[in-house]
Biotite code that builds the C-alpha atoms (Angstrom):
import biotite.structure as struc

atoms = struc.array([
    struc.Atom([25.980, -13.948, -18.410], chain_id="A", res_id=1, res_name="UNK", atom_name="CA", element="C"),
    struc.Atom([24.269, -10.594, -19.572], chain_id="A", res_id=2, res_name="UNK", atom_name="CA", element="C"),
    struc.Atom([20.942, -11.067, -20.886], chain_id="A", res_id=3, res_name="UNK", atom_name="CA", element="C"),
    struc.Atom([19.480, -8.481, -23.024], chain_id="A", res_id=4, res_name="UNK", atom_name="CA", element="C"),
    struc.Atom([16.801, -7.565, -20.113], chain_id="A", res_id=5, res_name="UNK", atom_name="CA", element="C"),
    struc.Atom([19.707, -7.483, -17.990], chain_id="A", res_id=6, res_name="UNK", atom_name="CA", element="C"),
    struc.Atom([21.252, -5.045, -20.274], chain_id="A", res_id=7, res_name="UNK", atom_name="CA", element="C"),
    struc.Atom([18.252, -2.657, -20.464], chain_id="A", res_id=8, res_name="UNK", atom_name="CA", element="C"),
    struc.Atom([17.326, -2.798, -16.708], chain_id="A", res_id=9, res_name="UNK", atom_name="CA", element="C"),
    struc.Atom([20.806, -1.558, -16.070], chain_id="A", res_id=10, res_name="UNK", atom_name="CA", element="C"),
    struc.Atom([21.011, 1.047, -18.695], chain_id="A", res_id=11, res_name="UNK", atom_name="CA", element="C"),
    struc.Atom([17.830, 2.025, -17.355], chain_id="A", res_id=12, res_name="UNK", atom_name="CA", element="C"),
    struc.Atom([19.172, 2.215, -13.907], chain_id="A", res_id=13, res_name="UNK", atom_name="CA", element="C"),
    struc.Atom([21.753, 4.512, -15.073], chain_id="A", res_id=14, res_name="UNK", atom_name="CA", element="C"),
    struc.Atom([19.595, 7.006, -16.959], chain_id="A", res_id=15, res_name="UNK", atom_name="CA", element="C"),
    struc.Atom([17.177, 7.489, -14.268], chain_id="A", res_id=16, res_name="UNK", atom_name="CA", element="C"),
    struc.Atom([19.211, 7.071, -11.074], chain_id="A", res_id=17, res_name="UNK", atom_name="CA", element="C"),
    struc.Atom([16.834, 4.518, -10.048], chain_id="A", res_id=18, res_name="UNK", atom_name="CA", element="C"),
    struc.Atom([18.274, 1.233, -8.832], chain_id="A", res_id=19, res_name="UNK", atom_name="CA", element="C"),
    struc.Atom([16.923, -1.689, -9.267], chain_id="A", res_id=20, res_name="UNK", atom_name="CA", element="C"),
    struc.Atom([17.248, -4.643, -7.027], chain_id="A", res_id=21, res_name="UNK", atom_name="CA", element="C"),
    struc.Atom([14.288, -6.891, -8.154], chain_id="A", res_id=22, res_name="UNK", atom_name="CA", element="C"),
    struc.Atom([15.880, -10.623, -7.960], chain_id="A", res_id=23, res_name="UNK", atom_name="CA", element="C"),
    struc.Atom([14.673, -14.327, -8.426], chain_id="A", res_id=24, res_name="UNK", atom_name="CA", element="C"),
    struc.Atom([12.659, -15.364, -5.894], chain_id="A", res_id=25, res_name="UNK", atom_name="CA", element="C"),
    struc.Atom([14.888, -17.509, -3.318], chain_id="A", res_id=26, res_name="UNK", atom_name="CA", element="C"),
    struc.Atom([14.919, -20.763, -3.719], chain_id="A", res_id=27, res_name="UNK", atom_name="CA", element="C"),
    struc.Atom([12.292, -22.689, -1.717], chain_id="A", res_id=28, res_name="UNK", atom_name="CA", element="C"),
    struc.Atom([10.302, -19.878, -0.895], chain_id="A", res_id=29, res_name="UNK", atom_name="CA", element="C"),
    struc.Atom([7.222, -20.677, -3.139], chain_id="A", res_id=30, res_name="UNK", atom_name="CA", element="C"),
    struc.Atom([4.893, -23.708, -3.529], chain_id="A", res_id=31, res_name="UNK", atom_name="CA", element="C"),
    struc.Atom([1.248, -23.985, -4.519], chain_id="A", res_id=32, res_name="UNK", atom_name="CA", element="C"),
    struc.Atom([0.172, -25.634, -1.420], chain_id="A", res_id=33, res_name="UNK", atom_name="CA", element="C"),
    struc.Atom([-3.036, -26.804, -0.266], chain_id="A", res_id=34, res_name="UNK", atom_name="CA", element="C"),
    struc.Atom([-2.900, -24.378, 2.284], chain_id="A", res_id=35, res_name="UNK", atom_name="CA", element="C"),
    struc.Atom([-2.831, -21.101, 0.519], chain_id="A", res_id=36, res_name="UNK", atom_name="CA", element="C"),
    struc.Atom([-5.180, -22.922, -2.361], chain_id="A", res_id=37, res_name="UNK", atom_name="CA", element="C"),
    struc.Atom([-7.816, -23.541, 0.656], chain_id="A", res_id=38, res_name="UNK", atom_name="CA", element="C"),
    struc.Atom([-7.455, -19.901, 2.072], chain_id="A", res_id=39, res_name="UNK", atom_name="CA", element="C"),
    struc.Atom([-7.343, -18.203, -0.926], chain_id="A", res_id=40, res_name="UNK", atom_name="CA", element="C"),
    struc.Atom([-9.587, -20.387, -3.268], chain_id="A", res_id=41, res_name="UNK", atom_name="CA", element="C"),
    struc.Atom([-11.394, -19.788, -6.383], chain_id="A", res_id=42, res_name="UNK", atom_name="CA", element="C"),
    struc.Atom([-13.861, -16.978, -5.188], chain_id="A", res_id=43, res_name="UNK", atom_name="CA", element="C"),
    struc.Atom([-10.454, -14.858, -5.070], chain_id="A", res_id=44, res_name="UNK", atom_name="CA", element="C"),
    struc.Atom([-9.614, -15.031, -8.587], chain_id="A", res_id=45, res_name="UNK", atom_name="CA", element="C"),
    struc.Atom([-8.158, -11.518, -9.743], chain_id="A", res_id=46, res_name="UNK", atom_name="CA", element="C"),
    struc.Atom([-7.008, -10.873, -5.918], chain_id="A", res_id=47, res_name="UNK", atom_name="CA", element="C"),
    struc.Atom([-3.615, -11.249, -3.908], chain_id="A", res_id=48, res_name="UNK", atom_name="CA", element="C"),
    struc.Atom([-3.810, -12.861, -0.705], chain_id="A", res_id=49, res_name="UNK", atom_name="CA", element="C"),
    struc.Atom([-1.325, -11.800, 2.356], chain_id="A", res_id=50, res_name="UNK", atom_name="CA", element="C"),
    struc.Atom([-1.230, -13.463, 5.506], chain_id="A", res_id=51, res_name="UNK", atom_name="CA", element="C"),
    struc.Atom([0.819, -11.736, 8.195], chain_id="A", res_id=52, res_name="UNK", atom_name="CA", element="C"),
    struc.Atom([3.394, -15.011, 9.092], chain_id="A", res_id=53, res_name="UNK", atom_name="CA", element="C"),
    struc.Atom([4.831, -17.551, 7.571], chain_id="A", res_id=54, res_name="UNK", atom_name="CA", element="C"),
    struc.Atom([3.253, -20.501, 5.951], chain_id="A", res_id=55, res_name="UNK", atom_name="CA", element="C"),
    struc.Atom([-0.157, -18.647, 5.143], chain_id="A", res_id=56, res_name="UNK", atom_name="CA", element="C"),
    struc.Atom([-0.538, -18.624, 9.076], chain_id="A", res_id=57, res_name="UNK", atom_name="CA", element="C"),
    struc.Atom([-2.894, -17.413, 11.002], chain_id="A", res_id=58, res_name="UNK", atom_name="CA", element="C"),
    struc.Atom([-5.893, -18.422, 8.892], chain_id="A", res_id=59, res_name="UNK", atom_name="CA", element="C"),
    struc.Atom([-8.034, -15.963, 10.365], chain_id="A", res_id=60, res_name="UNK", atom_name="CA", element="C"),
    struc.Atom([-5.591, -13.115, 9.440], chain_id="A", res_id=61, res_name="UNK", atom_name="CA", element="C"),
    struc.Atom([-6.181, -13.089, 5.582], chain_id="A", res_id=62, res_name="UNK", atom_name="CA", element="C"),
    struc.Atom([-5.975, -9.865, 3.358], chain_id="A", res_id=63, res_name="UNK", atom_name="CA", element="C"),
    struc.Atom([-7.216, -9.553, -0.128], chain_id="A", res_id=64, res_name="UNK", atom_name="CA", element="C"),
    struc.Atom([-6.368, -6.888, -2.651], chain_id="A", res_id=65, res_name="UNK", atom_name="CA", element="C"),
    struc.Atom([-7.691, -6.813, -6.081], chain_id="A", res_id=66, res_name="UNK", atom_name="CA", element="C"),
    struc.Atom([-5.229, -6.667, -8.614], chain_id="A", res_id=67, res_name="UNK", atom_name="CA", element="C"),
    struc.Atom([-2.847, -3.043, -8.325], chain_id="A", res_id=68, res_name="UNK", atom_name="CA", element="C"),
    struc.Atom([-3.168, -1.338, -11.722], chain_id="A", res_id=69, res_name="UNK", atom_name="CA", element="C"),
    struc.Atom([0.188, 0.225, -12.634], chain_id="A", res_id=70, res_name="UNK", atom_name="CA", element="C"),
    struc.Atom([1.815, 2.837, -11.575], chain_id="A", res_id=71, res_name="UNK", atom_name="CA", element="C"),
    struc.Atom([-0.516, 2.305, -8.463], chain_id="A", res_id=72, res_name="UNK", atom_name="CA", element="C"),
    struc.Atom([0.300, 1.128, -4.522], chain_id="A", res_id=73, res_name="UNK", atom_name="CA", element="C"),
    struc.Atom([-1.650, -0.473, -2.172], chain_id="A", res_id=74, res_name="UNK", atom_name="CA", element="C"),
    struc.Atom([-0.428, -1.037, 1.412], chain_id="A", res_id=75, res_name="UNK", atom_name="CA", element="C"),
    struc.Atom([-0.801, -4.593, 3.391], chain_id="A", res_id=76, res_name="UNK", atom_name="CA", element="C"),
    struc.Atom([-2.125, -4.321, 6.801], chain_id="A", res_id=77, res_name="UNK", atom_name="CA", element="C"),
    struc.Atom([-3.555, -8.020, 7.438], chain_id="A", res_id=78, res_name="UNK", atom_name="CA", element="C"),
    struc.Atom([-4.372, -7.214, 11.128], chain_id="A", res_id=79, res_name="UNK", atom_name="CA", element="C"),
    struc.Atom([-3.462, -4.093, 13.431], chain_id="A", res_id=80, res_name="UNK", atom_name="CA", element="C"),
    struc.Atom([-1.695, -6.476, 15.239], chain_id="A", res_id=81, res_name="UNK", atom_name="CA", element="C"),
    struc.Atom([0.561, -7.432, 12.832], chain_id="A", res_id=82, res_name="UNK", atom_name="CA", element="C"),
    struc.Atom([3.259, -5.349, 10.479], chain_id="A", res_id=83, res_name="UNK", atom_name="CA", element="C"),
    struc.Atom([3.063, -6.597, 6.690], chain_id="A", res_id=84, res_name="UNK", atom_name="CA", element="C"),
    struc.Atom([2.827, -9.735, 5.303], chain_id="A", res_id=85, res_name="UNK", atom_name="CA", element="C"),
    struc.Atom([5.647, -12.876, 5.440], chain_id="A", res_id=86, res_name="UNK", atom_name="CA", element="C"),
    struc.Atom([3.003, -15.206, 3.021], chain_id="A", res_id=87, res_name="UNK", atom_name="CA", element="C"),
    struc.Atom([0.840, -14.361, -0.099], chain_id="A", res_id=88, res_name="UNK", atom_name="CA", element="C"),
    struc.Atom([-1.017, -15.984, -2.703], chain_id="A", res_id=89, res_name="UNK", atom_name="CA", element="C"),
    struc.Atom([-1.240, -13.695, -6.433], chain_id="A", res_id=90, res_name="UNK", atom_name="CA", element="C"),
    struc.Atom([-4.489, -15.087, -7.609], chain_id="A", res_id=91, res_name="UNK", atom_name="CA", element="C"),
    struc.Atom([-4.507, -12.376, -10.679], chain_id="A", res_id=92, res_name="UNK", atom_name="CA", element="C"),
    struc.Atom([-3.730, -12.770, -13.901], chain_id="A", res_id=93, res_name="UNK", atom_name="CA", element="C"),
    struc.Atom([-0.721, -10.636, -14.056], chain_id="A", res_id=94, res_name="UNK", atom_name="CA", element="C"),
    struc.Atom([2.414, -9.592, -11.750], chain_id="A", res_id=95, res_name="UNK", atom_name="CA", element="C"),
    struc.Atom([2.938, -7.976, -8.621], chain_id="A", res_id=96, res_name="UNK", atom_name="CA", element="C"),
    struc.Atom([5.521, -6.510, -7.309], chain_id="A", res_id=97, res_name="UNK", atom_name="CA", element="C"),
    struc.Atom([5.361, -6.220, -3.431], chain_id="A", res_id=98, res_name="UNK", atom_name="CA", element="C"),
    struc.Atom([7.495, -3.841, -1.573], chain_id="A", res_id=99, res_name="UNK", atom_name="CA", element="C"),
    struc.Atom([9.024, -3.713, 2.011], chain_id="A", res_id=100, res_name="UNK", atom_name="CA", element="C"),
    struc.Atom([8.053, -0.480, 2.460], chain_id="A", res_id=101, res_name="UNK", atom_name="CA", element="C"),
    struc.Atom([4.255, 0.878, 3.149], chain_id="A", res_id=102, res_name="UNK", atom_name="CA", element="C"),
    struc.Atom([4.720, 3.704, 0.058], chain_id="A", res_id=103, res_name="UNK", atom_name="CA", element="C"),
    struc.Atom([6.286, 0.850, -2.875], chain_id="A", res_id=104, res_name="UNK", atom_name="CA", element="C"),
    struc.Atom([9.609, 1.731, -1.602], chain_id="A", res_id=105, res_name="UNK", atom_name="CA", element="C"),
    struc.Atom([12.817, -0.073, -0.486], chain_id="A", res_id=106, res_name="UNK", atom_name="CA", element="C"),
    struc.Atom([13.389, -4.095, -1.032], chain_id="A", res_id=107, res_name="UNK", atom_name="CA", element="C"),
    struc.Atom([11.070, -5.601, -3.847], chain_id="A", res_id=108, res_name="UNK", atom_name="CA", element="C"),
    struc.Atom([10.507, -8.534, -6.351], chain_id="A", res_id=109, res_name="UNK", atom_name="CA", element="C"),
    struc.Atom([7.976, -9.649, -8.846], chain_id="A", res_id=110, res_name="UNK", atom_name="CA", element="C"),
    struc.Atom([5.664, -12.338, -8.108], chain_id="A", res_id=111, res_name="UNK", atom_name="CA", element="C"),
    struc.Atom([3.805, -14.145, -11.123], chain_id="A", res_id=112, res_name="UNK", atom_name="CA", element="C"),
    struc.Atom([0.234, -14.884, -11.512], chain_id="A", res_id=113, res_name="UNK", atom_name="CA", element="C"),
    struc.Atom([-0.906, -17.856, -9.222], chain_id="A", res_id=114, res_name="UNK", atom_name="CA", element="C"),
    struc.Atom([2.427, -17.946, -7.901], chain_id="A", res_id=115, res_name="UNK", atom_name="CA", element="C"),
    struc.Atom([2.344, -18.519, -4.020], chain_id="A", res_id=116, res_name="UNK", atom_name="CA", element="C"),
    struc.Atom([5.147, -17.807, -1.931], chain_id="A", res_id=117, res_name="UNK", atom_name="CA", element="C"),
    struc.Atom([5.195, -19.107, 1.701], chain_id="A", res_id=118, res_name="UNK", atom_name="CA", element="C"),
    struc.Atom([7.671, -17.411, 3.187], chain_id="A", res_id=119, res_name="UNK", atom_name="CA", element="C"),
    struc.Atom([9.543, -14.039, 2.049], chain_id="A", res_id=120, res_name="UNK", atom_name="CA", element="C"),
    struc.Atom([12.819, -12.915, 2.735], chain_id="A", res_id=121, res_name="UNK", atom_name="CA", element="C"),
    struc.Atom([11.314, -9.768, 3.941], chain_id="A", res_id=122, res_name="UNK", atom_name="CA", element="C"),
    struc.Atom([8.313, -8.302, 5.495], chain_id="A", res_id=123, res_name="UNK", atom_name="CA", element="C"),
    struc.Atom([6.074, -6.984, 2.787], chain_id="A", res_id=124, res_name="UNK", atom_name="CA", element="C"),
    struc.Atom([4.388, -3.430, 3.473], chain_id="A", res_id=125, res_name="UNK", atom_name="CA", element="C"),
    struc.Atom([3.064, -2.860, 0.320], chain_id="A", res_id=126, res_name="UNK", atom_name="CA", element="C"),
    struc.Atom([1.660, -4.118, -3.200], chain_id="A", res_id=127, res_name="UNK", atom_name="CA", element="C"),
    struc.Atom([2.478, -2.424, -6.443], chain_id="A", res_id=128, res_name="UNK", atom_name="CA", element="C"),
    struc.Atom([1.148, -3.025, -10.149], chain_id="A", res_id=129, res_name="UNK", atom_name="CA", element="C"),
    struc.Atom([3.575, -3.273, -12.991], chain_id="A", res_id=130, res_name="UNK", atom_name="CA", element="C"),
])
């Protein structure tokens, strides 16, 4: 079924040559765990967290990125020994959309505020604002 946002996201697509692959979430791939509450706790309100693996792992490995304004990117480097992020925590009061890519490029999808997502179907690089 066609929803009206649907619609204009593809219409959109069209007239600016831009596609856009932005999809649900997979299933099973967030939770509000203790965990990321614990690492990422109320003295990080208004920032995302990123952990480099999966399951908000390793604890000492924590990034956190104040909220990306739009039309603004911000790229994830947890640790120098690690590429990306595979776990984050959006403790701001709007969306994100994370990117693989380091410049807010390639595979993407919108995570909500306080929406926690323990494992991603693909490294993330990079933070964006809507």
């Amino acid at each position: 079924m066609r929803t009206p946002f649907r619609l204009l996201a593809q219409s959109m697509a069209v007239v600016t040559g831009v596609s856009l692959l932005t999809g649900p979430v997979p299933a099973g791939a967030t939770q509000t765990g203790t965990e990321a509450i614990t690492q990422c706790g109320d003295s990080w309100r208004g920032y995302t967290c990123f952990w480099a693996r999966e399951n908000y792992t390793p604890e000492r490995h924590v990034k956190h990125i104040p909220r990306v304004a739009s039309g603004s990117c911000r790229v994830v480097e947890v640790d120098p020994a690690y590429l990306g992020s595979r776990s984050f925590f959006n403790r701001t009061t709007g969306t994100q959309r994370v990117w693989s890519n380091a410049n807010c490029t390639g595979r993407n999808y919108l995570v909500g505020a306080n929406q926690a997502i323990w494992d991603a179907p693909f490294t993330v690089n990079s933070v964006g604002g809507l």
